[in-house]
Every structure is written in structure tokens, then in C-alpha cells.
C-alpha positions in Angstrom: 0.0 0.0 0.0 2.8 2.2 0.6 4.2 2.0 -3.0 1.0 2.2 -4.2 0.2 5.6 -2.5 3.8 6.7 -2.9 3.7 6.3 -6.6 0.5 7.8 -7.2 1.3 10.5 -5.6 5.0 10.5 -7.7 3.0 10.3 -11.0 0.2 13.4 -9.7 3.8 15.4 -8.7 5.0 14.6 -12.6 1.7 15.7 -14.1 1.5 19.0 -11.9 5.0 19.8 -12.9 4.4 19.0 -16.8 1.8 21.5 -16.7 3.8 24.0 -14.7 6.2 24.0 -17.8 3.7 23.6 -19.8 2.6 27.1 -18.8 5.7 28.6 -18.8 6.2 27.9 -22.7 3.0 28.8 -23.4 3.2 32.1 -21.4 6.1 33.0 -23.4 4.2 32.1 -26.3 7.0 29.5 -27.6 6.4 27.5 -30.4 5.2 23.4 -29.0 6.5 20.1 -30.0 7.2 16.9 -28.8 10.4 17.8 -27.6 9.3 20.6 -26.1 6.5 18.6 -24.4 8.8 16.5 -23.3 11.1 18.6 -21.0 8.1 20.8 -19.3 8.0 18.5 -16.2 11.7 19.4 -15.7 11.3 23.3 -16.2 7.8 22.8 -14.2 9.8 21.2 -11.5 12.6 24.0 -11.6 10.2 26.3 -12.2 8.4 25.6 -8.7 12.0 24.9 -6.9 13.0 28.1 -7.4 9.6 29.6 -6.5 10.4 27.7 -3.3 13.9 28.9 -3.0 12.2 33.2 -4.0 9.4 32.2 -0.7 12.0 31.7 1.6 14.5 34.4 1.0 10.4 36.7 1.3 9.9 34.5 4.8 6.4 33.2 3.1 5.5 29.6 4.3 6.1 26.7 2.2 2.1 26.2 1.6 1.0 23.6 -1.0 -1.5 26.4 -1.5 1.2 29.1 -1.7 2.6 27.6 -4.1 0.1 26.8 -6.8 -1.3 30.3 -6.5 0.7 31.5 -8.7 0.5 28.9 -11.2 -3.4 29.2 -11.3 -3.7 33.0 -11.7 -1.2 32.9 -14.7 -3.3 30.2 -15.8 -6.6 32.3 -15.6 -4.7 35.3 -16.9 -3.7 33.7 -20.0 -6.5 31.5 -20.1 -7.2 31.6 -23.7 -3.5 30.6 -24.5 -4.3 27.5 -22.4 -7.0 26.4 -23.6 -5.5 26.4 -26.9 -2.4 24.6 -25.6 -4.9 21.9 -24.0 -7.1 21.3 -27.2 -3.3 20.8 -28.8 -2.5 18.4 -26.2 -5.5 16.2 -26.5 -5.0 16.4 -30.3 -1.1 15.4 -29.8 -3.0 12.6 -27.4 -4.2 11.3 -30.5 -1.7 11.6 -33.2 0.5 9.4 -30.8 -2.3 6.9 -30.3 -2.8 6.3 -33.7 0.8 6.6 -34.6 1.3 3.6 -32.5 -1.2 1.8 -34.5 1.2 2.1 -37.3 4.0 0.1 -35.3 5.5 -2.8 -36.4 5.3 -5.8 -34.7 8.9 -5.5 -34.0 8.8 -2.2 -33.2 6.4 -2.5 -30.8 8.0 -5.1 -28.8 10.9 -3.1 -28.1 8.7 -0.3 -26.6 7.0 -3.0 -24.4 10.4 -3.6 -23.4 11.4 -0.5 -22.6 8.2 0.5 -21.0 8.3 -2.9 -18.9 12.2 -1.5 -17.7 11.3 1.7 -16.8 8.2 0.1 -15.3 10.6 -1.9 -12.8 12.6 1.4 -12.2 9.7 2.9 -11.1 8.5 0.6 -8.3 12.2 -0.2 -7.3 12.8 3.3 -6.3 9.5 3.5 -4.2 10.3 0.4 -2.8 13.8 0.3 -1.6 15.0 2.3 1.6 17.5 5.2 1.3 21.3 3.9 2.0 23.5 6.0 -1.4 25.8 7.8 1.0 25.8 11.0 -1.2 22.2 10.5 -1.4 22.0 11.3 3.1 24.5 13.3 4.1 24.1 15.9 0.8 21.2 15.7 -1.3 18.5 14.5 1.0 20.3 16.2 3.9 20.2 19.7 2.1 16.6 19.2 1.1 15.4 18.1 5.0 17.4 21.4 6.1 15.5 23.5 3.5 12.3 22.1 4.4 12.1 22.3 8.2 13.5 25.8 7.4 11.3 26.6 4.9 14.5 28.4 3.4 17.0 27.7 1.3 19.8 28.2 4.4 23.1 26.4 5.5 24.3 28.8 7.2 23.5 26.6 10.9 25.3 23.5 9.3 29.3 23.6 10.3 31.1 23.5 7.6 34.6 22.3 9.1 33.7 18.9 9.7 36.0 16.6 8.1 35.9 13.5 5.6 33.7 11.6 4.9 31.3 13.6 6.7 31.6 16.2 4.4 28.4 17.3 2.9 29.9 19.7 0.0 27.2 22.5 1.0 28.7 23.9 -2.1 27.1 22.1 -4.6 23.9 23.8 -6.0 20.6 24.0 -4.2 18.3 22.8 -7.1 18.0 19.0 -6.6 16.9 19.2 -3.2 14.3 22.1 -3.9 12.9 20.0 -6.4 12.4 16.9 -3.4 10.9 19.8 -1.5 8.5 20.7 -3.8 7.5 17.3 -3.8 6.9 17.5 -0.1 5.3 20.3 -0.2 2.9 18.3 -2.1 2.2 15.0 -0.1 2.8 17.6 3.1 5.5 15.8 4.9 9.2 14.4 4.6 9.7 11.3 2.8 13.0 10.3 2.2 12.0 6.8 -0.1 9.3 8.8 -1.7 11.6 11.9 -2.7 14.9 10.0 -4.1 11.6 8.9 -6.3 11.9 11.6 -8.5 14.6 10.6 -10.6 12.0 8.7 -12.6 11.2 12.1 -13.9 14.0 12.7 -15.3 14.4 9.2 -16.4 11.2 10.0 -18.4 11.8 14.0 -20.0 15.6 12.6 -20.8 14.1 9.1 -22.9 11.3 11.3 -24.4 13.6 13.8 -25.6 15.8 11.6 -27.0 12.9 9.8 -29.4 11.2 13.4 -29.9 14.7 15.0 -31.2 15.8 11.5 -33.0 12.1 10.1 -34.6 12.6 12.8 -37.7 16.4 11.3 -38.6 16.5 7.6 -37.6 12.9 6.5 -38.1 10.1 4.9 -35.3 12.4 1.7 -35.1 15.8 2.8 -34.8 14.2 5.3 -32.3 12.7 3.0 -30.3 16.3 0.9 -30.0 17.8 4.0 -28.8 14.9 4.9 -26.4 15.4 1.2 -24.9 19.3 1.6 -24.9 18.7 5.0 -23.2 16.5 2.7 -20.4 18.3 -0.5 -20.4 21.6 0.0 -19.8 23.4 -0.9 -16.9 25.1 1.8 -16.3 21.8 2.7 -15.2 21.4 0.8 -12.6 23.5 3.0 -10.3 20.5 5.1 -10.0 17.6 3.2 -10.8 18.2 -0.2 -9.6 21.3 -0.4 -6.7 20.3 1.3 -3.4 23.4 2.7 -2.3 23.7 4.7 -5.4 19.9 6.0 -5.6 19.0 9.6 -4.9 22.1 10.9 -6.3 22.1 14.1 -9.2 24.1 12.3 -11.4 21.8 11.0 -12.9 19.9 14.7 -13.4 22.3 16.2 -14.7 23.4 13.5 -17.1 19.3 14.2 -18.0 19.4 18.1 -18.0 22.6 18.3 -20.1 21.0 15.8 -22.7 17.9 18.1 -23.0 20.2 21.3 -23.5 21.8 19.2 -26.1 18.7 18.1 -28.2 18.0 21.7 -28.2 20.3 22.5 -29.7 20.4 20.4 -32.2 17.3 21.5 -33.1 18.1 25.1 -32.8 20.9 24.8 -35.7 18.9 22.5 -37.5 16.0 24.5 -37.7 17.0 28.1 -36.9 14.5 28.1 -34.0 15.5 30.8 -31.7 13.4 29.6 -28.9 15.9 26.0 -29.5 18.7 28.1 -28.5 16.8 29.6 -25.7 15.8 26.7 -24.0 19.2 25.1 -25.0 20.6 27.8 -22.3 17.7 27.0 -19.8 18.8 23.7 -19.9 22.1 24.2 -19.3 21.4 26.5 -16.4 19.6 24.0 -14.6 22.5 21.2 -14.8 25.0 24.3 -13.4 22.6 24.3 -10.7 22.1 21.1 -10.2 25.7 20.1 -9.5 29.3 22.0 -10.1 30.0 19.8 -13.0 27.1 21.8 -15.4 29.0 25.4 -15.0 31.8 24.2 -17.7 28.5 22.5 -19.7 26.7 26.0 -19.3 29.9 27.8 -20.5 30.5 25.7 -23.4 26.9 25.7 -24.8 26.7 29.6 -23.9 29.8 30.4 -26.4 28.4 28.0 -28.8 24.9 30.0 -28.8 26.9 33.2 -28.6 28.6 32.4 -31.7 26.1 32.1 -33.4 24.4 35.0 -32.3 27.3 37.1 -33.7 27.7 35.7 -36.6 23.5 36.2 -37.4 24.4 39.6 -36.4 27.1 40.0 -38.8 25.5 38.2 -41.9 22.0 39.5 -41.5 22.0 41.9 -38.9 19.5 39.7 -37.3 19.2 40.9 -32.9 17.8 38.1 -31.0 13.9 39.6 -29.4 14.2 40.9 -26.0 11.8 37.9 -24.7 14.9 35.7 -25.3 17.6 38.1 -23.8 15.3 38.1 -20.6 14.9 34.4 -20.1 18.5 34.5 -20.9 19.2 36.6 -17.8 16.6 34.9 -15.8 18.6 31.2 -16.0 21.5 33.2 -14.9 20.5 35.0 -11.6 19.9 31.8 -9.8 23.5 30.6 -10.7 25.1 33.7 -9.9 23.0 34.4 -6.6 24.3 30.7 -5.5 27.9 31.6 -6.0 27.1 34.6 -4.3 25.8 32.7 -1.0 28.6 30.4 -1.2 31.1 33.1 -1.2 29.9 34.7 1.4 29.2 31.6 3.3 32.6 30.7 3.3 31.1 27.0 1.6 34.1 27.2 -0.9 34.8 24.6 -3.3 36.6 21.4 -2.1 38.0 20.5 -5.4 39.6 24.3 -6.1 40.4 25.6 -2.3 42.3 22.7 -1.6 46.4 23.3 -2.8 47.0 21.1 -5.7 49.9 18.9 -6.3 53.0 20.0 -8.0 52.5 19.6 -11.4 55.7 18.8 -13.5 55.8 17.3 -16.2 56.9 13.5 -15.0 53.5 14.2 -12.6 51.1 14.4 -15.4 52.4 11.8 -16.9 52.2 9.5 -13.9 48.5 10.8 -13.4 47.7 10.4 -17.3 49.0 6.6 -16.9 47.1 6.4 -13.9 43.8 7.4 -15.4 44.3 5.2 -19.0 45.3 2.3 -17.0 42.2 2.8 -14.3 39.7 3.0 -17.7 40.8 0.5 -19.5 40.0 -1.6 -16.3 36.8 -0.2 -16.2 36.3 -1.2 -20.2 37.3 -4.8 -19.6 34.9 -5.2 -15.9 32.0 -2.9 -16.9 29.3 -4.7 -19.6 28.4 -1.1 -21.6 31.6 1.0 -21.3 32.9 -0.4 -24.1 29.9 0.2 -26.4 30.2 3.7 -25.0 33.7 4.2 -25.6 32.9 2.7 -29.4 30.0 4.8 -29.7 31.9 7.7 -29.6 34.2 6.8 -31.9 31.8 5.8 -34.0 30.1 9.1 -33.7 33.1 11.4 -34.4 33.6 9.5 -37.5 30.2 9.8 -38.8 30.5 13.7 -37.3 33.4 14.8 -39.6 32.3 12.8 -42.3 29.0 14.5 -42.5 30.6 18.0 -41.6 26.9 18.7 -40.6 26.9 21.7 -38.4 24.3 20.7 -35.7 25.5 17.5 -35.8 29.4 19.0 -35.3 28.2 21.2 -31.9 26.8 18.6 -30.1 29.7 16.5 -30.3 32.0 19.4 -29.6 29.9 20.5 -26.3 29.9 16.0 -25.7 33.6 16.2 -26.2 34.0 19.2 -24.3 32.6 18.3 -21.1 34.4 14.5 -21.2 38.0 16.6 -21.8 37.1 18.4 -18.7 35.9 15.5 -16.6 39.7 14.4 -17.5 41.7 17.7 -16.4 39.4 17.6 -12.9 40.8 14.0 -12.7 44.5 15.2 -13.9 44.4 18.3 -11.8 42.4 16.5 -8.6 44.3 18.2 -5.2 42.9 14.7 -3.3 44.2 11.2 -3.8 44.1 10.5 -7.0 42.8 6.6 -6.8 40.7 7.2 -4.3 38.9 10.4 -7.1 38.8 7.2 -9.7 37.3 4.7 -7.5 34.3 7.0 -5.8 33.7 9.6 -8.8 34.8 7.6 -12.2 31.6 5.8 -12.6 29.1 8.8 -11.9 31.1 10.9 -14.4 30.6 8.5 -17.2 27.3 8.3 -15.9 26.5 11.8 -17.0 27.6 11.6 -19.8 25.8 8.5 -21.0 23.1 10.0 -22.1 24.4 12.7 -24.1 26.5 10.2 -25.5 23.6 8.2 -26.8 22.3 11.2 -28.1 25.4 11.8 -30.1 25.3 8.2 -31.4 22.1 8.3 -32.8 22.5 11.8 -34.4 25.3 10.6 -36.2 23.4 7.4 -37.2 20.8 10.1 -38.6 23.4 12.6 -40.1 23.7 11.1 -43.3 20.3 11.3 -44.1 18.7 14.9 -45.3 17.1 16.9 -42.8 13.7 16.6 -42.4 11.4 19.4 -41.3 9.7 18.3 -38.0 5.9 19.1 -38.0 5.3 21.7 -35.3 2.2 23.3 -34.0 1.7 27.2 -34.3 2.9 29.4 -31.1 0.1 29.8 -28.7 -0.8 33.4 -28.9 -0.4 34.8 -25.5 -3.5 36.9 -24.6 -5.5 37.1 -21.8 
């Protein structure tokens, strides 16, 4: 009965935060798609974390009624717009329906598949207790703290307590906001129930993936990578082992994936709202752990590039709308550092004095790291494929020499090189950084990696125009 009420309730929380985004898009009267569709919960769940984070720094109560207030006035406000966006829902309802019709029987035995996986993910998580070390003492912890407080503050928690009880109070604040919000909406703390929610971003990652890939590869090829994207076992870190459950590695892997079909689709397309939400994307991974800032700066000089060069060619300005979602994604990031500066929660990794790097170090650390992954290719099932999938993917990239396709593996590439100087450049034991942070890096990267794959599968065929629905017009 528990699971049962605890996954209802999981599946309400998904729906409330799908229409949350949903709202936002059509608010800002961007242009709706399946891939679109299939990030809202995330930016619905980001959307009401922050809103939790803005209540406390205003004193006002985390209320389940508090928050949705503000939801259902924009909602009556721009009521017109949402109706329109629901009558487009219900009719995307049943294009998919009878798209599914049209499955082959192949086809459609690789989405039971998949469903049945992501099925077992779902009642594993409700089911099995809280043990992930991480998952306690930093994530859970951070989101208790916030919501006895009903504040985003650690300024009670000592912050000179040393390993392993450190609880990092550096990383960012927006995984735990999001367990809050769920909270907020059953109305107590539930630590089983709120590790729970990386199903949801299990769900917008897989869904973006077939939305971004169905126009290149096809509904069969799509659906193979949709049940790779579930399947693998790399996966089970977060969805099946219970020491490694209610971690963000897994979120971010999922936010940075997103960003990444967006833009895709922004280059491909010339969608201006792709680039956007490319950067939204990216802004929630830099506040979802440490490791998204390098993603967010890659992706930012990658949009700002092109920016410029529209500029320059067709003296094209981006619409203000954009500049001030833009500046939005930012505050949050920059009012975090901000705290932690002034805090004094600084930066394990970078306030810690680093080893002395000659040249015969490096080396010894670069051996050290080849020889640790190539242990981790022969003991791990899908590392390999990974490894070949990449390979795989850079050749297809540069034999194409197709532009979208080229960015996402740059910002793919970029963000593994970095994982590698962190490693390199690590001021802590070095084997001891392999053994506890090796595996969760890859994992964030699988499923941009996937992503990659099957773009570069895709890339040799023509672009296809995806079918999109018209903007909903904002207007009250």
C-alpha cells in the first residue's frame, strides 16, 4: 500500500510539474513540440523549486496552497492561450495513439520492453530504503534542512567537519528544492518517496531523445535507442542499486541531454526559442551540480557564436523575450555563488592546494587514469559500447561535416575533456577520485552520448522538417 500511494502520488507530482512548464512555454508564447512537451515536467519542477527557493528568502511559508497560486492565476490570466495549448494536447494525445497503430510488430516489442524496464525502475525506487551515501549526508540532507527551514539556508550547518562527513554545501541547491516541492505536495518528509523523483528525469531525458531523434533515424531505430537510453546498466547506479539512488548524477546527465537536443534543433532548424531553452537547460544542470557550469559555458559560447555571426550576416538581434529568459537562468547561478562566497562554503576541489605539477607528474597521473579506464572497459558490460560509440560518432560527425550534428559533439567532447583535467588536476588522492567519482562521471555523460550516437546514425540522411504546432498566442 505504501508503494502504491507513494507512486501515485510521484505520478500526480510529474503531471503537476508537466503542466507547470507547460505554462511557462506557453506564457512565453513559444512554439510546441514533442520535444518541447517533453522537457516541461523538468522546467515545471525548476520552475516551482526556485519559487520555493524566492518564498524563503520573502519569509512566506512553504504552503502547498502558496505555491500553486501563482500557477493558477497565470493560468486564468492567459486563459485563452491554455486552452488552446490543451485542445493541442488532447489532439497530440491522438496523433500518438494512432501513430502507435502504425508500429511494427517488432517495433512495438521493443517499446513493451522498454516500458516494462522503466516500469521496474519505477516501483524499485518506491520500494527500496535510502542507503547512497551521497544520497544522506548531501542531497536528502540539504533538502530536509531547506524544508524544516522553509529556506534555502546552510548557514547553521558547520562547515569544518571533516571526511567523509563532508556534505559539499557547495554544490547547488536545485535538486533538493525539487524533493521539496515534492513534499510540499504530499505535506510531509519522505525520504524513499523523494529519491523517487529521478524517474522524472528518467522520463523528459528518454522522451527527448525519441522526440529529437524520430525525424532522422525512423520509429524503429528510435525506439532501439529509447530502450538503450533505459536499459543499460550503467543505469542501474541510480535506478536499480540502493546505495547509489537519490544521487544528481543522474539529473544532470538528463538536463545536459535536453540542452543538447536543443540545440540540435536550434541549428537544424534556426528556432531561436531551441537556442533559448538550450541555455535554460544548461542552467539547470550548473545548478544542479558543479560539474554543469563548464557545460553551461560551453553551450553559452556555442549559442553566442552564433548570435554574432546572425548579427554579422544578416544583422538579425535576438527579441528581448529571449535576452530576458536568458538573464533569468542566470540569476539563480550567480546568486548561488554569491551565497557560497559569502558563506565561506568554498569549493573542495579548487580551495584545496593542488599537487606540483611537472611534467613527470602528469604523466604518472595520465598513466594512472588510462590504466584505471581500460580496467573499467574490460569489468564494466556497456563502457565499451560507449567508448565505441563515440568513436563511432566522431567519425560519422566529420564525415557528415553537418553543423548541428558538429556542436553537439564538440559540447559532448568538451565536457568529457574536462571530466579528464578535474581527474588530472584533482588536489585529493588521486585513486581514491577514480574509484568514488569515475563511474558517476561517465554516468553523465551517457546520455548525451547516446544522443550523439544516434544523431550521427541520422546525419547522413537529409534533414527533415519536423511538424510543429503554431505558437500559442499569449493573450488574456
Amino acid at each position: 500500500m505504501t508503494v502504491l500511494v507513494g507512486g501515485l502520488a510521484l505520478v500526480i507530482y510529474i503531471f503537476l510539474a508537466y503542466c507547470v512548464g507547460r505554462l511557462i512555454v506557453t506564457m512565453l508564447g513559444f512554439r510546441t513540440d514533442a520535444l518541447v512537451r517533453a522537457g516541461s515536467p523538468l522546467l515545471g519542477a525548476g520552475a516551482m523549486a526556485l519559487q520555493l527557493w524566492i518564498y524563503g528568502l520573502v519569509h512566506a511559508p512553504w504552503w502547498l496552497v502558496l505555491v500553486a497560486a501563482p500557477w493558477i492565476i497565470a493560468a486564468a490570466v492567459w486563459r485563452r492561450a491554455v486552452l488552446e495549448a490543451a485542445r493541442t494536447e488532447a489532439a497530440g494525445v491522438r496523433r500518438l495513439l494512432n501513430g502507435l497503430g502504425d508500429v511494427d510488430p517488432l517495433t512495438a516489442g521493443i517499446l513493451v520492453l522498454t516500458l516494462a524496464t522503466a516500469g521496474f525502475y519505477f516501483l524499485n525506487l518506491l520500494a527500496q530504503p535510502l542507503v547512497g551515501w551521497d544520497a544522506i549526508a548531501m542531497w536528502l540532507f540539504k533538502a530536509r534542512v531547506f524544508f524544516d527551514l522553509s529556506a534555502v539556508d546552510l548557514s547553521h550547518v558547520p562547515i569544518n567537519i571533516p571526511p567523509p562527513s563532508d556534505r559539499h554545501l557547495d554544490y547547488p541547491p536545485l535538486f533538493p528544492l525539487m524533493i521539496d516541492s515534492f513534499w510540499v505536495l504530499i505535506g510531509r518528509v519522505d525520504d524513499i518517496v523523494g529519491k523517487s523523483i529521478g524517474f522524472m528525469f528518467l522520463t523528459a531525458a528518454v522522451s527527448s531523445a525519441a522526440a529529437v531523434l524520430l525525424p532522422v533515424l525512423g520509429k524503429r531505430m528510435t525506439a532501439l535507442i529509447a530502450f538503450v537510453l533505459v536499459a543499460m546498466p550503467a543505469l542501474q547506479t541510480s535506478f536499480v542499486l540502493p546505495y547509489y539512488m537519490g544521487y544528481a548524477d543522474y539529473a544532470i546527465g538528463g538536463l545536459m541531454m535536453i540542452s543538447l537536443a536543443h540545440l540540435y534543433r536550434s541549428t537544424r532548424l534556426g528556432r531561436d526559442e531551441s537556442s533559448v531553452l538550450a541555455f535554460v537547460f544548461a542552467a539547470l544542470a550548473a545548478l544542479t551540480k558543479n560539474e554543469g557550469v563548464p557545460f553551461l559555458l560551453v553551450v553559452a559560447v556555442i549559442i553566442g557564436v552564433g548570435l554574432a555571426w546572425a548579427l554579422a550576416k544578416d544583422r538579425e538581434w535576438p527579441r528581448m523575450l529571449f535576452v530576458g529568459v536568458v538573464a533569468c537562468s542566470l540569476i539563480p547561478i550567480v546568486a548561488w555563488q554569491v551565497y557560497v562566497r559569502v558563506h565561506g562554503f568554498n569549493n573542495v576541489f579548487i580551495s584545496q592546494p593542488g599537487p606540483q605539477l611537472t611534467a613527470d607528474v602528469l604523466a604518472s597521473r595520465a598513466h594512472t587514469v588510462a590504466s584505471f579506464l581500460w580496467h573499467l572497459l574490460n569489468r564494466e558490460n556497456d563502457y565499451p559500447w560507449l567508448a565505441v560509440a563515440w568513436i563511432v560518432a566522431t567519425a560519422l560527425t566529420f564525415m557528415s561535416r553537418r553543423r548541428p550534428l558538429m556542436l553537439v559533439w564538440l559540447a559532448v567532447t568538451a565536457q568529457a575533456i574536462f571530466y579528464g583535467l578535474a581527474l588530472l588536476l584533482t588536489p585529493f588522492d588521486l585513486n581514491f577520485q577514480l574509484v568514488t567519482a569515475v563511474d558517476r562521471l561517465i554516468l553523465q555523460l551517457t546520455p548525451s552520448l547516446v544522443l550523439l550516437f544516434g544523431l550521427a546514425l541520422g546525419g547522413q540522411a537529409p534533414a527533415q522538417t519536423v511538424e510543429t504546432e503554431k505558437p500559442a498566442t499569449a493573450v488574456a
